[in-house]
Backbone bond lengths (Angstrom), bond angles and torsions (degrees), N, CA, C in turn:
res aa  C-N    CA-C-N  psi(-1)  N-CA   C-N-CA  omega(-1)  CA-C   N-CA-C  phi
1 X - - - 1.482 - - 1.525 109.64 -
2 X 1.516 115.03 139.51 1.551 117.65 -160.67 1.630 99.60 -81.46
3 X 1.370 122.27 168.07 1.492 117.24 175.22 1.761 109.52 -65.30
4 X 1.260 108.91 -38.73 1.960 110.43 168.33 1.247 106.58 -75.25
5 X 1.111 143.80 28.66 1.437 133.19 158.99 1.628 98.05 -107.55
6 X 1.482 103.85 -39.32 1.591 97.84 -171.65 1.519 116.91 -60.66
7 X 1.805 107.23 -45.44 1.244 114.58 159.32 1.245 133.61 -34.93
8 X 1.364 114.77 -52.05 1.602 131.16 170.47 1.506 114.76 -37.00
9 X 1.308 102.78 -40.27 1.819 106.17 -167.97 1.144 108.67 -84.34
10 X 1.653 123.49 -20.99 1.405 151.24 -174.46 1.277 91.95 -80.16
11 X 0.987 159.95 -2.70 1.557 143.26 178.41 1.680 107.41 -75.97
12 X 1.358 99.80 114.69 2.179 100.01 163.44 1.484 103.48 -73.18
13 X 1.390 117.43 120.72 1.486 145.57 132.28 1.897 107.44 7.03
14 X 1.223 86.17 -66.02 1.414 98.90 -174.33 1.796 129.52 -78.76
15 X 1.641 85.52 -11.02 1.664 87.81 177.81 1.696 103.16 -87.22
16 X 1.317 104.67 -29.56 1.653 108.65 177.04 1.135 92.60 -67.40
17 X 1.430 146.66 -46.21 1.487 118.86 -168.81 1.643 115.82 -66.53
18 X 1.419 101.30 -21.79 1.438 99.70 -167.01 1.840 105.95 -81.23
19 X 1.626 118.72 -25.85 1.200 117.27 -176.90 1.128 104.23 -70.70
20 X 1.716 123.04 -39.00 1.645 110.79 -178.36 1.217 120.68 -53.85
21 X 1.493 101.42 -31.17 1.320 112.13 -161.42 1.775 116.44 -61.97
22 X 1.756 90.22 -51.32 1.635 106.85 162.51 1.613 106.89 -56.45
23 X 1.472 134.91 -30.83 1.489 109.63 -163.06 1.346 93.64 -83.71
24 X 1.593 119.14 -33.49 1.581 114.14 168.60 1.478 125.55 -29.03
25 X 1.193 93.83 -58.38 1.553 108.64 -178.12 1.991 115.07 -63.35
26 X 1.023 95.82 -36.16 1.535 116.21 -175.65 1.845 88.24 -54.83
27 X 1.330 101.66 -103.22 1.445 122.39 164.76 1.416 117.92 -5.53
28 X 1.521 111.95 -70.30 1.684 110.37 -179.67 1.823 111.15 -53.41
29 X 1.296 117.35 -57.42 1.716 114.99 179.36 1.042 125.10 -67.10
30 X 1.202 117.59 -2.71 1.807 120.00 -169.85 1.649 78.60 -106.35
31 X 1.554 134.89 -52.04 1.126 122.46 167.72 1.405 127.14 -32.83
32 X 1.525 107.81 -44.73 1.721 131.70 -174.18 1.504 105.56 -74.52
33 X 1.206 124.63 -4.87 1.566 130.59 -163.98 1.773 104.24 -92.26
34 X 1.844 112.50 -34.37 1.339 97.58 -176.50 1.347 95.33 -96.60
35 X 1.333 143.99 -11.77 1.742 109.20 171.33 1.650 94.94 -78.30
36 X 1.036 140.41 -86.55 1.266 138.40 174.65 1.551 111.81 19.64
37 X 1.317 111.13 -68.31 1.486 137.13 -171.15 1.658 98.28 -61.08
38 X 1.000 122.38 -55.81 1.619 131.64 -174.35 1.214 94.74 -76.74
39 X 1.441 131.40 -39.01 1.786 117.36 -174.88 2.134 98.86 -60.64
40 X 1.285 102.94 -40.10 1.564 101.99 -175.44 1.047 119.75 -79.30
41 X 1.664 118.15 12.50 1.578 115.19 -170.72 1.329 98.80 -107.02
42 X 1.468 108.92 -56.55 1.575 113.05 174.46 1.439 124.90 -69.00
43 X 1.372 132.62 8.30 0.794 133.09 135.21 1.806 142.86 -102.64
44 X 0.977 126.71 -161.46 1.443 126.07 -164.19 1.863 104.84 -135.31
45 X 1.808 114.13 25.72 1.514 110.02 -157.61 1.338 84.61 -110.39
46 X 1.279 130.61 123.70 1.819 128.73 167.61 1.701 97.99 -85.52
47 X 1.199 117.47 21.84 1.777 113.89 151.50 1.328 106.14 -70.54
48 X 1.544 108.16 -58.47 1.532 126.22 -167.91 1.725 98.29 -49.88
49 X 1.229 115.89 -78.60 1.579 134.26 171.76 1.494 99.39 -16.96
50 X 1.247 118.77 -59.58 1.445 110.73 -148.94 1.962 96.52 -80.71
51 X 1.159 87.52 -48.03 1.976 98.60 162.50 1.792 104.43 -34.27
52 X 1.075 97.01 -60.98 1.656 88.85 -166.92 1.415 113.97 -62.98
53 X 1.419 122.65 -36.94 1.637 122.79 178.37 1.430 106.22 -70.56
54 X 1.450 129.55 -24.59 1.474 142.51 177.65 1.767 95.91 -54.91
55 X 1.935 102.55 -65.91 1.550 93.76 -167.89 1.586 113.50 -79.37
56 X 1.468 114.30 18.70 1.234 122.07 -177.84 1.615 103.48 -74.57
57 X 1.470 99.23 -66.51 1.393 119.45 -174.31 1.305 96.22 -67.67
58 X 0.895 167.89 -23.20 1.654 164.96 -147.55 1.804 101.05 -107.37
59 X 1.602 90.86 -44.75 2.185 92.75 172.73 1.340 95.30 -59.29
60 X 1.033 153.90 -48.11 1.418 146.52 -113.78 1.668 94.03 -105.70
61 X 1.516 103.64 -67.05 1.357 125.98 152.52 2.124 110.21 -10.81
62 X 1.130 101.93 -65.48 1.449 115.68 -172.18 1.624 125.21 -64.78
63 X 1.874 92.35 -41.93 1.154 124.43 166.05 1.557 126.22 -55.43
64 X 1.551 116.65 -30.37 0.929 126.82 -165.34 1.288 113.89 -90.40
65 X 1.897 94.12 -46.72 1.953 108.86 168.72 1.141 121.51 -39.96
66 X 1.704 96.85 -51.48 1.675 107.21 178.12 1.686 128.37 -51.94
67 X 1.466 94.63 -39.11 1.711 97.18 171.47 1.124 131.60 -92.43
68 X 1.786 110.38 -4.90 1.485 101.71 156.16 1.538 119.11 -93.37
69 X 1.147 104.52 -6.67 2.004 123.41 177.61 1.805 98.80 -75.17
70 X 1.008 124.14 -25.59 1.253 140.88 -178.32 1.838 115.13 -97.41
71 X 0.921 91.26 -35.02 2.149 93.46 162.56 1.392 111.83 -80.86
72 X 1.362 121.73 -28.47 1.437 130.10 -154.24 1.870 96.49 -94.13
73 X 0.950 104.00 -44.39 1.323 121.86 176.57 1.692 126.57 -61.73
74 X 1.390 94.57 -20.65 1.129 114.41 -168.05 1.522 114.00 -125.51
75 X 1.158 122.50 7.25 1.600 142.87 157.91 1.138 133.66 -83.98
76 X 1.303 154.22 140.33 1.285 139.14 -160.94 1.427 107.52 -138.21
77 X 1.201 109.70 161.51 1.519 118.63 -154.07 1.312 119.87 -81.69
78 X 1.118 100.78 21.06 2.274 110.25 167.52 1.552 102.38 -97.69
79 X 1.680 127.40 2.56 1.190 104.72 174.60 1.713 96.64 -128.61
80 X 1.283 104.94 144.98 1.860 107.49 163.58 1.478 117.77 -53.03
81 X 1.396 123.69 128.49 1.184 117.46 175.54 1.488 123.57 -123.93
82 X 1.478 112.64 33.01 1.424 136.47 -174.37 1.903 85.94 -63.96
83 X 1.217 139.26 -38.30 1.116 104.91 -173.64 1.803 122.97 -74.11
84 X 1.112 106.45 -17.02 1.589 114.00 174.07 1.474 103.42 -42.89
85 X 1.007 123.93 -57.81 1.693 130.44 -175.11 1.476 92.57 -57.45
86 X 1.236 132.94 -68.46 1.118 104.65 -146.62 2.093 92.83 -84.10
87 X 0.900 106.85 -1.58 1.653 96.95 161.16 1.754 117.24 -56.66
88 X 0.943 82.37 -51.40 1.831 89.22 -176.26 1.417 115.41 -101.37
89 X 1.901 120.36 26.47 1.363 103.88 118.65 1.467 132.71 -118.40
90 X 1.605 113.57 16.77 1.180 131.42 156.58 1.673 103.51 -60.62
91 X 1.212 125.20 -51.39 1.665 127.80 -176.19 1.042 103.38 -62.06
92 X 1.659 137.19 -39.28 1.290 127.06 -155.60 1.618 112.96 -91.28
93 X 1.806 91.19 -21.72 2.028 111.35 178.68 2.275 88.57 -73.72
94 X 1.072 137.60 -24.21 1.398 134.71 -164.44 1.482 82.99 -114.37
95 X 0.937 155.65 37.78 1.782 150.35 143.85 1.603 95.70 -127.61
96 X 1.213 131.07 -29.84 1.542 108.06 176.49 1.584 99.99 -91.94
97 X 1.421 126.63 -17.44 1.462 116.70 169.33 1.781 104.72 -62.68
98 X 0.935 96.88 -43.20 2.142 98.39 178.37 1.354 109.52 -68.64
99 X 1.028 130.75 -29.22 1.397 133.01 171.14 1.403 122.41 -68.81
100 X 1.442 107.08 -46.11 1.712 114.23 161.45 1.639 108.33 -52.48
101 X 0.973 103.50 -64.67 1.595 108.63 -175.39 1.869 117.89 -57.03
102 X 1.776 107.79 -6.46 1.080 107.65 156.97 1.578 145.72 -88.77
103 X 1.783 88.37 -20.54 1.218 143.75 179.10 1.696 95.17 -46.55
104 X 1.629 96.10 -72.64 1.558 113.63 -168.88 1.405 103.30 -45.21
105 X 1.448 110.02 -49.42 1.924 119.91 -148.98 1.622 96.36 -64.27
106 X 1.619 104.03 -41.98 1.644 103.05 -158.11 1.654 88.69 -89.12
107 X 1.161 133.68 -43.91 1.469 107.92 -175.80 1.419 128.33 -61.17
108 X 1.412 96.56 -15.39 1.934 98.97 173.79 1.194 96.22 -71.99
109 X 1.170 122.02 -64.65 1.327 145.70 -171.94 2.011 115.42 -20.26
110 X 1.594 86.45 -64.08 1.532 114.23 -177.60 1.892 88.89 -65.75
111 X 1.736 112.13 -64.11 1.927 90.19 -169.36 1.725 105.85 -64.15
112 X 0.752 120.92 -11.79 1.718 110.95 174.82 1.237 132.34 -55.16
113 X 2.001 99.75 -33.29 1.085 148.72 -168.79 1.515 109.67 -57.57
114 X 1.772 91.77 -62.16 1.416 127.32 -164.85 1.446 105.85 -81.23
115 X 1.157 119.59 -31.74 1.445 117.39 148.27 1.600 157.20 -50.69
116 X 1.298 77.34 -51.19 2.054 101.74 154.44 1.311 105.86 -121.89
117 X 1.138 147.74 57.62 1.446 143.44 166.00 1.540 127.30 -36.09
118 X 1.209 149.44 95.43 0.949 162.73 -178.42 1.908 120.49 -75.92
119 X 1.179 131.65 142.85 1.151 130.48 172.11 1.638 111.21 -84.31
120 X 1.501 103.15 144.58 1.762 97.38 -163.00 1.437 89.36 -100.75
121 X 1.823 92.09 158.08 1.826 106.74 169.14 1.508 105.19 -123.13
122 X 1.284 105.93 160.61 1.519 103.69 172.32 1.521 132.60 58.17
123 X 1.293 85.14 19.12 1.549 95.28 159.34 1.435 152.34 -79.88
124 X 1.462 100.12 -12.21 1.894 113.17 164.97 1.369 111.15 -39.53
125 X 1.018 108.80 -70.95 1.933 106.18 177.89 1.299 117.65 -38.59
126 X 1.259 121.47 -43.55 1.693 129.67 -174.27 1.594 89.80 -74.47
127 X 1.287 138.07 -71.48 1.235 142.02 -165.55 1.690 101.87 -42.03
128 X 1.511 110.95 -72.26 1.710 105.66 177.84 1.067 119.79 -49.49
129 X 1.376 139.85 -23.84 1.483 146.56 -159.03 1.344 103.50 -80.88
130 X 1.770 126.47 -40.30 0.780 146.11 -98.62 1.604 90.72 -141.07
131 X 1.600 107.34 -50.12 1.478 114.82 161.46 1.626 113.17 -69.73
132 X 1.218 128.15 -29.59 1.232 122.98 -175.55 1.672 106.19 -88.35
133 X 1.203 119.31 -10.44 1.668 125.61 159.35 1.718 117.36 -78.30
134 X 1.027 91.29 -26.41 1.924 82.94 157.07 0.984 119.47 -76.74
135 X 1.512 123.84 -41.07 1.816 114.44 176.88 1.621 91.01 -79.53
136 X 0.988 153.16 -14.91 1.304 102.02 166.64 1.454 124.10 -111.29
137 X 1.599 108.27 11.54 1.503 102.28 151.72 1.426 127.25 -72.00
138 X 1.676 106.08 -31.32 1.582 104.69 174.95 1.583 95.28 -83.22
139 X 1.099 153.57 14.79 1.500 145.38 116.89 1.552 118.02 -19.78
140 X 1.268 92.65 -73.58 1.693 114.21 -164.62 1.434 121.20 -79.96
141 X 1.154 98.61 -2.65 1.821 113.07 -173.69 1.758 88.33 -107.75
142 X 1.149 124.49 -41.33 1.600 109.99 -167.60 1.534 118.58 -77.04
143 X 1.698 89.08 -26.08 1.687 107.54 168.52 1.292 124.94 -42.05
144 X 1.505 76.94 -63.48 1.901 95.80 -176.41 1.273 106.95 -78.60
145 X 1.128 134.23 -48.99 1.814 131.69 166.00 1.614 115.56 -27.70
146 X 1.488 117.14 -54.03 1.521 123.27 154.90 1.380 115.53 -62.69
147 X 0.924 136.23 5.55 1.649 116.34 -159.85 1.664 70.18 -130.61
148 X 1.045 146.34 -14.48 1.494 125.07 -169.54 2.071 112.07 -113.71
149 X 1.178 82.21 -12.59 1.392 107.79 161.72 1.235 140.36 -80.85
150 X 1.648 92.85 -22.26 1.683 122.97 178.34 2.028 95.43 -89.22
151 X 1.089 115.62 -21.42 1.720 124.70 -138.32 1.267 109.52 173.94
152 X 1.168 125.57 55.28 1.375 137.82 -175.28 1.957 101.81 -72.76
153 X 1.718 100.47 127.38 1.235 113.59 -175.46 1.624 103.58 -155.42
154 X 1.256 97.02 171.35 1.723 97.69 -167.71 1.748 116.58 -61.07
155 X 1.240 102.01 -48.63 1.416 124.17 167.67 1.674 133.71 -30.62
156 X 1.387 81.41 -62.66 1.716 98.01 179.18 1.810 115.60 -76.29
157 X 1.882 95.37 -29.70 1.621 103.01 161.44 1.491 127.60 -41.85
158 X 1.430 98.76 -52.44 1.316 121.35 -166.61 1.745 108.44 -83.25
159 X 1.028 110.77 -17.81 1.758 128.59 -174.40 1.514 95.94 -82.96
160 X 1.555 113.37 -53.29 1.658 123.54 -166.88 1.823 105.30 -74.55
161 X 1.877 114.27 -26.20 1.479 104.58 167.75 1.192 120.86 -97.42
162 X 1.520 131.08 -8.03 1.700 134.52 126.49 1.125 127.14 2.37
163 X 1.624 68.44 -75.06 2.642 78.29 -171.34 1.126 90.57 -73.01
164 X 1.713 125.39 -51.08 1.805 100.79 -158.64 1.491 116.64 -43.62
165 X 1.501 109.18 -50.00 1.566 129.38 -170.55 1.638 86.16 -55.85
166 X 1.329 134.70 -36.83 1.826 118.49 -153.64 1.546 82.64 -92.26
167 X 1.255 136.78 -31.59 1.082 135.18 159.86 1.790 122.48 -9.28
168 X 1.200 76.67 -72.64 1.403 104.76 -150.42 1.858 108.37 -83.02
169 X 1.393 105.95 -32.93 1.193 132.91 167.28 1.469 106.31 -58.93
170 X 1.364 137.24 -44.07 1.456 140.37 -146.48 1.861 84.59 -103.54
171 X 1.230 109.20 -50.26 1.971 104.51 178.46 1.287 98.37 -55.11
172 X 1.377 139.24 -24.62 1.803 136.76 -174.68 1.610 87.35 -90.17
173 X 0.993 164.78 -3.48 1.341 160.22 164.39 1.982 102.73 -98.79
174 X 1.079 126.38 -39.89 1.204 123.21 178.64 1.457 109.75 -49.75
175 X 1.793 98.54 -69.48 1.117 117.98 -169.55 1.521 102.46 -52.53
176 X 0.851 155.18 -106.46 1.500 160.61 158.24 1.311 122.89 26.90
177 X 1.609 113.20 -58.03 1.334 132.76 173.16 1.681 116.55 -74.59
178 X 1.442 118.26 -36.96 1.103 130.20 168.99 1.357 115.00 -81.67
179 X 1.877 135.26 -31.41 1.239 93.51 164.35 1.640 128.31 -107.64
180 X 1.458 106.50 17.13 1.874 123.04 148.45 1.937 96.11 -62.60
181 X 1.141 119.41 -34.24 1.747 97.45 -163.19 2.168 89.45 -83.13
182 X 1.201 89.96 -55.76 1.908 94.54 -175.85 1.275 108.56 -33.66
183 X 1.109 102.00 -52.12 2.172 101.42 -164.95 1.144 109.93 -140.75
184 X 1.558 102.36 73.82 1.761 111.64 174.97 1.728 114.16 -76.50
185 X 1.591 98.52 3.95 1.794 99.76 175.67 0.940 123.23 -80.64
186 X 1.202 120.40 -20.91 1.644 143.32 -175.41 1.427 114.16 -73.05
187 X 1.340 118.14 128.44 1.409 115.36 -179.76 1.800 118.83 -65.70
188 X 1.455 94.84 -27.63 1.731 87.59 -179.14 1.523 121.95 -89.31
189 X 1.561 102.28 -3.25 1.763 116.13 179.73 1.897 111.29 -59.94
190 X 1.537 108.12 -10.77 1.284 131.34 -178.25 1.601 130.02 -62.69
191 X 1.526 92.47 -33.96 1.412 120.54 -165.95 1.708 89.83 -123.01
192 X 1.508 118.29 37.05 1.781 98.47 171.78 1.920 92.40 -104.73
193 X 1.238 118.12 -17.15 1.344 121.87 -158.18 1.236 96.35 -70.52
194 X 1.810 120.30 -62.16 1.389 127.34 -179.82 1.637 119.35 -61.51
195 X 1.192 106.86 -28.87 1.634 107.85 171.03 1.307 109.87 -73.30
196 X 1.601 134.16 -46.51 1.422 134.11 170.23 1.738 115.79 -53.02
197 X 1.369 108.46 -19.76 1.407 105.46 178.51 1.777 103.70 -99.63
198 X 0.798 118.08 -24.10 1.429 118.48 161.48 1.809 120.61 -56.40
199 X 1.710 92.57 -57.97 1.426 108.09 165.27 1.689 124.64 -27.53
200 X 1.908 90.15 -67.07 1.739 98.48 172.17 1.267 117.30 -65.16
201 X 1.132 124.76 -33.83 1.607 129.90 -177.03 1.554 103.16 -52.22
202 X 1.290 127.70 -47.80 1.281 133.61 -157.18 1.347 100.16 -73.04
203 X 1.500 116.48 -53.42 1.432 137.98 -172.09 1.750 89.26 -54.37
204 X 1.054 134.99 -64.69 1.424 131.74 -163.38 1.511 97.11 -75.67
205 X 1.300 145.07 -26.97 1.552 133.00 160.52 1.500 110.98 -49.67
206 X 1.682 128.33 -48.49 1.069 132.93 178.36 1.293 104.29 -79.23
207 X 1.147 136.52 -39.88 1.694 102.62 174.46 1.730 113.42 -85.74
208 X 1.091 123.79 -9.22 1.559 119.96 152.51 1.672 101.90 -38.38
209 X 1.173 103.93 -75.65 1.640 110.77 -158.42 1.417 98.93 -64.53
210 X 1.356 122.32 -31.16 1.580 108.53 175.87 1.716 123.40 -54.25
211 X 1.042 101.83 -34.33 1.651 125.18 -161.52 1.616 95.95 -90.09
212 X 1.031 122.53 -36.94 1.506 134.08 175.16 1.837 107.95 -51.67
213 X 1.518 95.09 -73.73 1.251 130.86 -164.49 1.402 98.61 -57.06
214 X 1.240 136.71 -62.59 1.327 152.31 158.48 1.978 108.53 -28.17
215 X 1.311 130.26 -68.14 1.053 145.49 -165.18 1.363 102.72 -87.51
216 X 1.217 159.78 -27.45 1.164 128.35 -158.15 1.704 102.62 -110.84
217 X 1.400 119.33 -14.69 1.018 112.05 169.61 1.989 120.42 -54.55
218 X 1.639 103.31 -52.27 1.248 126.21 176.96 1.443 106.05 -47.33
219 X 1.437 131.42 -49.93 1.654 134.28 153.58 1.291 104.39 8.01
220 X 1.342 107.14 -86.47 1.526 138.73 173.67 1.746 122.14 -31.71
221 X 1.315 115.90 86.87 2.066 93.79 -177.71 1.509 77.73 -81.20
222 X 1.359 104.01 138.06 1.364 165.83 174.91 1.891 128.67 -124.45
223 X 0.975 120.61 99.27 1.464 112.07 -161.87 1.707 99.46 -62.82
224 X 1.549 99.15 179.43 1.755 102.40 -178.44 1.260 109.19 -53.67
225 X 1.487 113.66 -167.50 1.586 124.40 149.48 1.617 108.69 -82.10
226 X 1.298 94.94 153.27 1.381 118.32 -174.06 1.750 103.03 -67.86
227 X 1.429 118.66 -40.37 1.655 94.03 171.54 1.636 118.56 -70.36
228 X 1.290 118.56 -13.41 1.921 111.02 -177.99 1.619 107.59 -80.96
229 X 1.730 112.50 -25.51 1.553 98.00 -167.53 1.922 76.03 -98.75
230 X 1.446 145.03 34.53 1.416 114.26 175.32 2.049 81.30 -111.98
231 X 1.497 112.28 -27.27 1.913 117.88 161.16 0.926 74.85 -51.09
232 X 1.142 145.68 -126.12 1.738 153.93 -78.86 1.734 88.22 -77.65
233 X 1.102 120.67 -55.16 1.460 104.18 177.92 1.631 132.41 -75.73
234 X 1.244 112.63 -14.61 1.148 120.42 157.77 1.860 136.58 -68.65
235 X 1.919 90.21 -35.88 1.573 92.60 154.99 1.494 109.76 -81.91
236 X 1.009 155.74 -31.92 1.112 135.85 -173.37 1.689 101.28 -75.77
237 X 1.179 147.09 -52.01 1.449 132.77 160.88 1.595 122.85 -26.10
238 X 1.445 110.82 -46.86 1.119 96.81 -156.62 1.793 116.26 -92.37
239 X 2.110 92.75 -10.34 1.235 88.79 -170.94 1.486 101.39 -113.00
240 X 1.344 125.25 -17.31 1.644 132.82 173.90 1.585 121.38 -121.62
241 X 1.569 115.00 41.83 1.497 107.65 -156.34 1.891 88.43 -96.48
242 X 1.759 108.31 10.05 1.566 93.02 176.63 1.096 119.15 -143.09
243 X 1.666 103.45 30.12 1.407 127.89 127.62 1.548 151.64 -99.02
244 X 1.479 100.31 6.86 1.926 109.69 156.86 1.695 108.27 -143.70
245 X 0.917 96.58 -174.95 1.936 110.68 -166.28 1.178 91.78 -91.52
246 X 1.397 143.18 -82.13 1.486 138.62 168.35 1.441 138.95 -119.86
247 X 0.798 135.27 -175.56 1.733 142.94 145.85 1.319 118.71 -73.34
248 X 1.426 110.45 67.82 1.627 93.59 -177.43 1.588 123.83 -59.02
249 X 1.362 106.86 -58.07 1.792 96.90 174.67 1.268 90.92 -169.19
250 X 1.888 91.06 159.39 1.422 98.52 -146.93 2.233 93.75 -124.87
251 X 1.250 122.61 103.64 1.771 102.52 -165.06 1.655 94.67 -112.14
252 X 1.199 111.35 125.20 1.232 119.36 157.33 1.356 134.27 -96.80
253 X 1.386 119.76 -176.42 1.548 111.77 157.91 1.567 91.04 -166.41
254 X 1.487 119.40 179.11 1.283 143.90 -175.90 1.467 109.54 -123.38
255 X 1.227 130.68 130.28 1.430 151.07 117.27 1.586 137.18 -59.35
256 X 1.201 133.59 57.79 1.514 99.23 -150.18 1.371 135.18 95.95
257 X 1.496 83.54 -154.81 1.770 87.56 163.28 1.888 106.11 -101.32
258 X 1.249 102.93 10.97 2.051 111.83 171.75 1.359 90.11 -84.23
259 X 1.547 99.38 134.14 1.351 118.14 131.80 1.457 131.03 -137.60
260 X 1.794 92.81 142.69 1.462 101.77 -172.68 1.539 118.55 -97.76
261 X 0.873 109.91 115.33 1.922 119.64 175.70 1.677 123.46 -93.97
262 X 1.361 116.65 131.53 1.474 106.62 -179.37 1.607 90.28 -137.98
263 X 1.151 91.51 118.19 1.419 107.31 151.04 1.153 147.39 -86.66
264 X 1.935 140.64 121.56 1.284 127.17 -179.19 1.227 102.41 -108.72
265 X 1.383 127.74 138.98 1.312 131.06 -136.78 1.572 99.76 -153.83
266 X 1.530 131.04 108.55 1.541 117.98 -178.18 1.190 101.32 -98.66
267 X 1.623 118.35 142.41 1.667 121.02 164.19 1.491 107.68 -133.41
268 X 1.894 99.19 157.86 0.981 102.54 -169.96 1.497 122.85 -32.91
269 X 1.482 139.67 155.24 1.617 130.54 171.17 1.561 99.03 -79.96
270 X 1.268 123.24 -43.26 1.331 109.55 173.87 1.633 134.71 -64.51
271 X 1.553 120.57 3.33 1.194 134.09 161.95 1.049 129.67 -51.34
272 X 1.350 137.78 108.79 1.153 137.01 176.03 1.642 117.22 -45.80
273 X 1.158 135.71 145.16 1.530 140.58 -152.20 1.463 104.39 -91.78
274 X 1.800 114.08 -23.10 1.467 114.72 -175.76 1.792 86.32 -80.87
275 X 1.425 128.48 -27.55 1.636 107.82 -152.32 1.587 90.28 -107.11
276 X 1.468 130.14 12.67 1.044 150.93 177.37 1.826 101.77 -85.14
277 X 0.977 106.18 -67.46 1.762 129.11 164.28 1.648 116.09 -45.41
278 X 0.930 98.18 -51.82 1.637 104.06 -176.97 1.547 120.04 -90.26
279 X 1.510 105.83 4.71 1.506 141.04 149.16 1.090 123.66 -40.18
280 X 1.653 85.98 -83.93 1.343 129.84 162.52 1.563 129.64 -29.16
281 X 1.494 95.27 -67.14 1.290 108.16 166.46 1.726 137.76 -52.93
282 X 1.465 95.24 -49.81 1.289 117.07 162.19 1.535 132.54 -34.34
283 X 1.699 99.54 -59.45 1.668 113.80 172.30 1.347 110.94 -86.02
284 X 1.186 134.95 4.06 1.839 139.44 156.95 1.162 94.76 -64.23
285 X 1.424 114.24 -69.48 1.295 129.98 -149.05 1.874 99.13 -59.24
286 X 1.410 120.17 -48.70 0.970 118.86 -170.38 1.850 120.12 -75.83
287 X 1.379 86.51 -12.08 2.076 98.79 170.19 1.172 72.49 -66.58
288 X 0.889 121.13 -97.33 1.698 149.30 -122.59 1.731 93.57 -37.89
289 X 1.248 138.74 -51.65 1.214 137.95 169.33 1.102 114.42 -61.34
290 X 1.539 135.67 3.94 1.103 120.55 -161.32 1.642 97.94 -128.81
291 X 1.632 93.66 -27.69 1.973 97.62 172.31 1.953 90.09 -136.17
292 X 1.432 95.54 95.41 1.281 97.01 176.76 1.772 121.51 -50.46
293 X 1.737 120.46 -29.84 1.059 125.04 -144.99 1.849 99.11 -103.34
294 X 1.881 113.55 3.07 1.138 105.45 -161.97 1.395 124.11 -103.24
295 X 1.160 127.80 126.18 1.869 103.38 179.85 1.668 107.63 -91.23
296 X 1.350 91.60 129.83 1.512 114.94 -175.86 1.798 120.07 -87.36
297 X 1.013 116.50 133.11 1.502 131.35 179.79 1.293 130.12 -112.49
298 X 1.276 128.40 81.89 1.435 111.04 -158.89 1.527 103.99 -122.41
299 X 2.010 98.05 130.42 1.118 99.89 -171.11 1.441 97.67 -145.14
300 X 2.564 99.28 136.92 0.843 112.79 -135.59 2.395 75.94 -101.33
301 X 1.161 90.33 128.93 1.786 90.64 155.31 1.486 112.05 -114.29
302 X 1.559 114.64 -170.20 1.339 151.44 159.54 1.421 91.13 -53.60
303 X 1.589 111.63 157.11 1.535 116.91 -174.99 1.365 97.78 -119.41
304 X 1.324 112.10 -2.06 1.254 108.67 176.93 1.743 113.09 -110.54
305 X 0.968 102.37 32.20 1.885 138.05 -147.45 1.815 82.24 -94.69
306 X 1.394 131.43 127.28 1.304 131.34 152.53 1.885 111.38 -97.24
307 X 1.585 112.17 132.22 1.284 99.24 -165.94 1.878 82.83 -119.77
């Protein structure tokens, strides 16, 4: 049997659901990008405008998940893949840098707005487009909300607070555009265009800093917190403390929502190597229920071993 056949059988169920899920997402907004784009051309609303650089940076955003969800997926477990994580929060620190820089365009944009305010034309298309992008952001957010709930992973997290945020972002474009189109008689219906572009501007300042704030810490390996590795030594006392000599030391780090654990672990020298193994096995097995998200390392030394 070839080494890609072995792989083949090695595929989780659930990571293929989650890549479709991302190419879904990929596919549908880059789709959503040319009406969008034409709703902001034929009209004169810098809501629309600022909307379109929003789902600009947000494709890119999606685009990016997808191709490191797609390396990760597609790697196999004889090589370390601690850099994937920090791949995809290097992408997410260069999507909240594009987002700031969208931030700027539409908030000038929006007070410029609010300054000379203008009455909009040709906005039905942007308005319907715009209502039919809420149902299918609350599509894509409930998807992934189940699918991460089913198989909770960093990816699909970040996919499921996406849509909510595009969610929520596209009802701040409804509202705005729809009630400048409803009651263009009204003197204050004038000032909904420049306030809606202000609106989005803000929304893309806060998810800049979200995506920031989130990622650059993770940059950093940083071992756990001091109460999970003082668990990790407390379950191993209480449930295997009379099957090895000690806990020599215990080094972690974080990915995400990954964590990696290595254990140095002394056992008797007179232990047989099969009941040495099945030791071994035993207290993996029992992390592993205890930090579903961590890959475990356990390694047996000399007890008379200085580390």
């Amino acid at each position: 049997m070839t080494d890609n056949a072995v792989q083949s059988t090695n595929i989780d169920p659930q990571s293929v659901t989650k890549e479709r899920l991302v190419l879904l997402a990929v596919v549908t907004t880059f789709l959503s990008l040319i009406p969008t784009a034409y709703a902001a051309l034929i009209s004169n609303s810098t809501t629309l405008t600022a909307d379109l650089l929003r789902c600009s940076a947000e494709f890119f955003a999606i685009l990016l998940s997808w191709i490191i969800l797609k390396k990760v997926s597609s790697s196999d477990d004889q090589h370390y893949n601690y850099g994937f994580g920090k791949l995809e929060h290097l992408a997410c620190i260069a999507v909240g840098a594009a987002l700031f820089v969208t931030f700027l365009v539409s908030f000038f944009a929006g007070m410029q707005r609010l300054i000379a305010p203008e009455h909009l034309r040709n906005t039905t298309f942007g308005l319907l487009f715009a209502m039919l992008s809420v149902l299918g952001n609350v599509t894509m957010w409930v998807s992934n909300y189940l699918t991460n709930r089913k198989s909770p992973s960093l990816v699909t997290d970040s996919q499921c607070r996406l849509f909510r945020a595009k969610t929520f972002a596209t009802i701040i474009v409804v509202v705005s555009i729809g009630a400048s189109t409803l009651f263009p008689l009204h003197s204050w219906s004038i000032y909904l265009d420049g306030l809606g572009s202000l609106g989005l501007s803000f929304f893309m300042l806060w998810s800049a800093y979200a995506l920031v704030s989130a990622s650059v810490p993770d940059l950093i390996d940083c071992a756990l917190e001091e109460a999970i590795q003082l668990s990790i030594a407390e379950l191993l006392k209480q449930n295997y403390s009379e099957r090895f000599v000690a806990l020599k030391r215990i080094r972690s780090r974080r990915a995400g929502k990954r964590i990696f654990v290595e254990l140095s672990i002394s056992f008797d020298p007179d232990l047989a190597l099969r009941e040495v193994c099945a030791t071994s096995l035993a207290i993996t097995t029992t992390l592993k229920e205890h930090l579903p998200t961590a890959e475990i390392v356990l390694v047996p030394i000399d007890a008379d071993a200085t580390l």
